[in-house]
N, C-alpha and C positions, 0 to 999 in steps of 0.2 A: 254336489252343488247344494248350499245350504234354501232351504223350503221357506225361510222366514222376512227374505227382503219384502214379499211384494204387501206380506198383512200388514203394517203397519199403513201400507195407503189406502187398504181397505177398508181399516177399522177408523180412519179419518174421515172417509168418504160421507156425504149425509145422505140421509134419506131419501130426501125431494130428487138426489140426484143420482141415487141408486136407482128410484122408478125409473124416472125418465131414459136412463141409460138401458136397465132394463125393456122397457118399454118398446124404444127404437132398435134394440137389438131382435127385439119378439118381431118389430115390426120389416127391419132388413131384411132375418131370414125369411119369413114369407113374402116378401117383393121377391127377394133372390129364385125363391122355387117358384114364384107364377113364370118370372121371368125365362128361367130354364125349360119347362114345361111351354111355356111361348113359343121359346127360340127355335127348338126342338122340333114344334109341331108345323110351323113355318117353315124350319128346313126341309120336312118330311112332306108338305105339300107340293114346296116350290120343287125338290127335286122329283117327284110325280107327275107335275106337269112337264119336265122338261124329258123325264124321260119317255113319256106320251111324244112329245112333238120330236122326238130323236129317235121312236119306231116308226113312225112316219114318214119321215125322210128317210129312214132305210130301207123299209118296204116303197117307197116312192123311188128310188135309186135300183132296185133288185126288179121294180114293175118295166124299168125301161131298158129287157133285155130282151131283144126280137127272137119272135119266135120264129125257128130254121124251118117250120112246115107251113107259114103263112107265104106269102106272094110276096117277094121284095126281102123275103127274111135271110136267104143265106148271101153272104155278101155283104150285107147293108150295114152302113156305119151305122152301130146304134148310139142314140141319142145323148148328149153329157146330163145327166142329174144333174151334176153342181149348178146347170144355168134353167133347171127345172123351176117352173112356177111357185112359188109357197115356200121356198126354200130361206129358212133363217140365217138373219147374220152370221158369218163367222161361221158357216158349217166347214166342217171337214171332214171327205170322202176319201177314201182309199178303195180302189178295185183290183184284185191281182187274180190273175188268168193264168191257171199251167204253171204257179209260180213266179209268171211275173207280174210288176205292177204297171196296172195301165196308165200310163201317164197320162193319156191323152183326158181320160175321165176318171184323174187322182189330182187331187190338190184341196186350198184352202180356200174361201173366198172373204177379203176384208171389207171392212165397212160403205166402202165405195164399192162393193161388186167386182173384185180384180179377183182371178183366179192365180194362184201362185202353188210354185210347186212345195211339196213337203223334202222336208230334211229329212236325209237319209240315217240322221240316229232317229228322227220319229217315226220312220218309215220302219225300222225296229222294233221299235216300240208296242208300233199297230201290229204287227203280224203275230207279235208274242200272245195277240188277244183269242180267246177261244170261242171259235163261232157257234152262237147258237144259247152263249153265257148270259147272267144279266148285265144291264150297263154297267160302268164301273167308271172310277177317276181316274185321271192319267195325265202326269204334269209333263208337257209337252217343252219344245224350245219355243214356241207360240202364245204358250199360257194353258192354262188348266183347263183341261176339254171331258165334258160326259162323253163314254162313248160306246159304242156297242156292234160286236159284227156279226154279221149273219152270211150265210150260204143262198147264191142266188139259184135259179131254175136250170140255169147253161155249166154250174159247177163251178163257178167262179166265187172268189169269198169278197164281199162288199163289207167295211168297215166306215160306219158314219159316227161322225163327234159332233158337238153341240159346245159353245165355249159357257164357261162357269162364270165370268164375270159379271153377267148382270145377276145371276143367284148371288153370289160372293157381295155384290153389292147392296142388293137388297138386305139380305142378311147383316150384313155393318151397318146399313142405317137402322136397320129394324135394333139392332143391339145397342148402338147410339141412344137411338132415341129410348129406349127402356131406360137406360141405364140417367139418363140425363129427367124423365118423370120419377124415375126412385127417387133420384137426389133432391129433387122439387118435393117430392109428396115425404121424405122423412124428414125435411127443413119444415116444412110446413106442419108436421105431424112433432115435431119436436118443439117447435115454440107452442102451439095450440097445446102441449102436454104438457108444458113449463106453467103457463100460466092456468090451467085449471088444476093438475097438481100442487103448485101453489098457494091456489084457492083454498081447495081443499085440506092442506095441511095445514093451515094458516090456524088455526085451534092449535093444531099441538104444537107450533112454534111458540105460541101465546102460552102456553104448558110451562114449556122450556125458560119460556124469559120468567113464568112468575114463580118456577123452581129454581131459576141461579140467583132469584132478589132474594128467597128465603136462605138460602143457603148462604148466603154473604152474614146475615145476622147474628150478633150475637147470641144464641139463647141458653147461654149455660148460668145466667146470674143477671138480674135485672128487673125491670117490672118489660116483658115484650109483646108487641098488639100487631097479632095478624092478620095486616086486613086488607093482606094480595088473595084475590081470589079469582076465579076465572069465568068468564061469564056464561052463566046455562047456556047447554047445547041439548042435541036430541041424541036422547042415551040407546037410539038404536046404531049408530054408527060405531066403533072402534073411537075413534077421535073422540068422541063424545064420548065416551062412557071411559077414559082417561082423565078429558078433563072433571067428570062430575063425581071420581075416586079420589082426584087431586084433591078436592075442593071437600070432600069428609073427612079425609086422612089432615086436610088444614082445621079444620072445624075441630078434631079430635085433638089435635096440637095445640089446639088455640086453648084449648079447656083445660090439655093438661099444663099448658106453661099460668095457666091462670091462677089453676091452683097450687102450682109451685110456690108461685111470686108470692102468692100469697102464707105458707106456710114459711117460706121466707119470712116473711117482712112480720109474722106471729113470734118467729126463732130471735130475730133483730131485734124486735119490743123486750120480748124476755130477757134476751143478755142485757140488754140497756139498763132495762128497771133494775133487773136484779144486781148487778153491778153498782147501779147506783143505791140504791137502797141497803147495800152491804157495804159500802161506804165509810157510814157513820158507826154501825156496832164495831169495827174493825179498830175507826178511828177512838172508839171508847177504850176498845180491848187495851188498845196501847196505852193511852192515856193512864189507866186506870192499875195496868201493869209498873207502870213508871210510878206512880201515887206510890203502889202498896213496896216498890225497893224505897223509895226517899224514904218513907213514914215507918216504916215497919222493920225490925231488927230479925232476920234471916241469918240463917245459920250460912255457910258454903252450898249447902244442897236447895236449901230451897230458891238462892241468890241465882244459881244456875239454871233452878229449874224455871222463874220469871225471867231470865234472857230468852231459856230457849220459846217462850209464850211470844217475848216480844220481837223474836228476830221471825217467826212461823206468822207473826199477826203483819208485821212488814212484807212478809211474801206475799199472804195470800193480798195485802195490799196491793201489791207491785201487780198482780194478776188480775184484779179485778180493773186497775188503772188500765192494762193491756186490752183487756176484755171490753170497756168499754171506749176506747179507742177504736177500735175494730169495728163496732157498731155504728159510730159514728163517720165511719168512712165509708160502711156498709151503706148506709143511709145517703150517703152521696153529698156530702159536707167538704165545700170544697177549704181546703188552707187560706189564711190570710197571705196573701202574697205581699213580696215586698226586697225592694235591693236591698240585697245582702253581700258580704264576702265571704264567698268560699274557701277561700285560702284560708283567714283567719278562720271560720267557722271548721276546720279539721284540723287546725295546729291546736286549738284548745282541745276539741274533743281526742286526740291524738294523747298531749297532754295529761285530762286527766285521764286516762287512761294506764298511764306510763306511770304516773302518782299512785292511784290505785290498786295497781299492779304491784309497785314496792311494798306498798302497806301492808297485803296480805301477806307479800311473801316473809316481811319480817315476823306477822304475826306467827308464820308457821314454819317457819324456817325450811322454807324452799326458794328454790333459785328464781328470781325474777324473771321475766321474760324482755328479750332484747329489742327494743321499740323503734324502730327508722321513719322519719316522716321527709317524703318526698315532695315537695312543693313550690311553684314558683313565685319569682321573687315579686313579680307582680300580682295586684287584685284581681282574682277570677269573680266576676258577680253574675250571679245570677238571682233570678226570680222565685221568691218561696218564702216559707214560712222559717223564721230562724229555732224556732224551738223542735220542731219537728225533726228539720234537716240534721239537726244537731243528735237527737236522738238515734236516727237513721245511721249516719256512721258511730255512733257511741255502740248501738245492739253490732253491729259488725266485726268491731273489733274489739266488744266482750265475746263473743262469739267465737273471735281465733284463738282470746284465751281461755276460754272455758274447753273446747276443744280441742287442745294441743299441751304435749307435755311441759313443764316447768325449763324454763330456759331455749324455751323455742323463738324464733325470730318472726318477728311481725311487721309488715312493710306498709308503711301507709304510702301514696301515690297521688297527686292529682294534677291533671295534665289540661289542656285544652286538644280539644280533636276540627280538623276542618272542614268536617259536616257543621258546626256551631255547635257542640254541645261540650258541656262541660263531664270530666272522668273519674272519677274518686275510687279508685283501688283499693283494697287491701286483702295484699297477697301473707299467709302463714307460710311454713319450711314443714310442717306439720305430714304426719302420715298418709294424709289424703280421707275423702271417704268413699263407701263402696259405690261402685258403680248405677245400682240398686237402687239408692237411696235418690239419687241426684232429681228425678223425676218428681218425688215428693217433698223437696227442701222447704217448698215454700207454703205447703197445707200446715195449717194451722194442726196444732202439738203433736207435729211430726216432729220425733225425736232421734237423733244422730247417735247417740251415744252409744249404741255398740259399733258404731262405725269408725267413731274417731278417740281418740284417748280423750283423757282430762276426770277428773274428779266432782267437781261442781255440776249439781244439779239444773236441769234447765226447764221449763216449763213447755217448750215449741211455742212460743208466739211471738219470739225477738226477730224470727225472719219474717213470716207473714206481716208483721207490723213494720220492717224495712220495704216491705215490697207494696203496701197499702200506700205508703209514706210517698214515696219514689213515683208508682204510677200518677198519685192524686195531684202530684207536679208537673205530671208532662213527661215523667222519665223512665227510663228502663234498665234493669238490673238482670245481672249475666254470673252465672258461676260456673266455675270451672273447676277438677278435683281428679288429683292422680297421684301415686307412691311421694311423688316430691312436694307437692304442699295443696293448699284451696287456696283460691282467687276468687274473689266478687267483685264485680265492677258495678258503680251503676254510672249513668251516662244522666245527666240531665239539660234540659234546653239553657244556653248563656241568654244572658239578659242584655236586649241591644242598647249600644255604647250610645 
């Protein structure tokens, strides 16, 4: 039989109600042993008194046998016990003489005083008893009788019973009634533990609620101010001295996300300026590259050597434009919004892409890449910036081609889904990338390239900057990556009609 069904309702179970259950169960087992210990010592009275008032009547039964050397004694009917003075309800006497039983003074007497005779399987019964033994129980055809025999003075054996019912009785109320103050005093002992339990815990639930608000927050990126704290208690308790660890360990958090933010938003300034500031000598570079081909008569070598100046001053152009885009989103700059068509806004970017794509491949005489644009025939619009949006799918599906061999298939897709949100695919036929890799696609100049094929250089900030784009919309972006090709989705909210 497997050991593990019953933890998982243990390990759900809370606290307040582990005590209490604890608590009552501490508190059962000692009612259960006073009460035992009660019952017990109550049986052991009640049946010493009775068996006190059942030597009584037997020695009061054995006292009323005539003595054969007194005057009147031999001959004389001696006298019945059973209708002797002081004699209890419900006694029963047996007398047998020589072996037999004397009828005349054997029988039972019922609650009205009627003498009756005994049945001859209890008449059995009795004689089976050994005189002279202690009392003993003996469930008769009458009912359950204490009884005890002895040996009278004439040789005759005298066997008197006492009935057990009113013991039997008293004992069941006595157990009733225990049993019915248990129930009373662990009702009452169990709400009384509920709410001062309660009480008492009531700090570390206060723990709890202002440990699941922290833990709901963001704090990996942001400027974030923690100011749940839990209110001083006395740090001699357990309870207390949780919550006033809480409440350092918050303080200790608070400072370091302070000075995160803060080295943050030192990291933000510097990319900014410096992006912007590198701007201008870049925009000279080129400038001035272009100047010296127009103006200046270059051999082949040197003609090639200001390309390569000016296609290396357009790059690091292109990365400083990335760089400072990034900063700016960093910084919490939200997009101009504004309806737009989706549909058109990916058939163009789809487009040149597919133009593009020829261009180079003539210039190097490799095989195109094979372009599909899925899209419906109606205006998808939604809400956003059109220059942005536009860029967001352009890095996507330079992305399938920079990372996929010559003559690979590129699928563009965009669909409406009926959550409301609009879907722009684009899936490649490509190798896939490693599984490795998938986690870190979208950190900044995280780069693929021993993952996936392709030739062309890439910098890592065309996805980071899909994914700045895409969130600062409202929207969210999904990849996917196995032996048959990559897919990215992003999903963004439709603009109501």
């Amino acid at each position: 039989m497997s050991r593990r069904g019953p933890w998982p309702v243990r390990r759900r179970m809370r606290l307040r109600t582990k005590l209490i259950a604890v608590s009552l169960l501490l508190l059962a087992f000692v009612g259960a042993g006073i009460a035992v210990v009660s019952y017990l010592s109550m049986e052991t009275y009640l049946t010493g008194q009775l068996d006190l008032q059942l030597r009584r009547s037997a020695h009061a039964a054995t006292d009323h046998v005539p003595d054969p050397g007194q005057p009147g004694g031999s001959g004389a009917v001696p006298p019945n016990p059973l209708q002797a003075p002081g004699q209890g309800e419900g006694i029963l006497m047996m007398r047998v003489t020589d072996g037999v039983v004397d009828t005349a003074r054997s029988g039972w007497i019922d609650l009205q005083y009627q003498q009756h005779v005994i049945g001859s399987a209890d008449v059995a019964a009795l004689r089976a008893l050994t005189p002279g033994a202690s009392p003993s129980n003996v469930d008769l055809g009458i009912g359950a009788y204490r009884v005890e025999s002895l040996e009278a003075s004439d040789g005759s054996i005298v066997t008197v019973g006492l009935p057990l019912g009113t013991l039997d009785g008293t004992l069941s109320s006595l157990g009733l009634t225990m049993a019915l103050v248990a129930a009373a005093g662990l009702l009452a002992a169990g709400v009384a533990g509920t709410v001062l339990i309660r009480h008492n815990l009531k700090p570390l639930e206060e723990v709890s609620t202002v440990a699941n608000r922290i833990a709901e927050l963001h704090l990996d990126s942001g400027e974030v101010e923690l100011v749940e704290r839990i209110e001083p208690s006395d740090n001699d308790t357990e309870v207390g001295r949780v919550g006033n660890a809480l409440n350092r360990m918050l303080d200790n958090l608070s400072g370091a996300l302070s000075a995160r933010q803060e080295s943050e938003s030192k990291v933000r300034r510097f990319v900014a300026d410096a992006s912007h500031e590198l701007r201008t000598p870049l925009a000279s570079i080129r400038g001035y590259s272009d100047l010296v081909v127009r103006t200046q008569k270059l051999d082949d070598g040197g003609r090639d050597s200001m390309d390569r100046v000016r296609s290396q001053a357009l790059r690091m152009q292109n990365l400083v434009d990335d760089l400072l885009l990034l900063a700016r989103y960093d910084e919490g700059r939200p997009p101009a919004l504004a309806d737009l068509d989706l549909t058109e806004l990916v058939v163009e970017a789809a487009t040149d892409a597919e133009i593009a794509d020829a261009a180079a491949s003539a210039r190097t005489g490799t095989v195109p890449h094979r372009w599909n644009i899925d899209v419906p025939a109606e205006a998808v619009m939604v809400r956003g910036d059109e220059s942005q949006l536009h860029r967001a799918v352009a890095n996507l599906l330079s992305n399938a081609k920079k990372h996929t061999d010559p003559g690979t298939s590129v699928t563009v897709v965009l669909e409406t889904r009926p959550e409301g949100t609009a879907a722009v695919t684009v899936r490649d036929c490509g190798k896939g990338m490693d599984a490795a890799f998938l986690p870190r696609i979208f950190d900044r100049f995280a780069r693929a390239d021993t993952a996936r094929s392709g030739t062309d250089g890439t910098t890592g900030l065309g996805l980071p900057i899909v994914k700045a784009i895409v969130e600062a919309h409202g929207g969210t972006i999904a990849v996917t990556s196995g032996p048959s090709g990559t897919e990215f989705t992003i999903a963004l909210p439709a603009a109501r009609p």
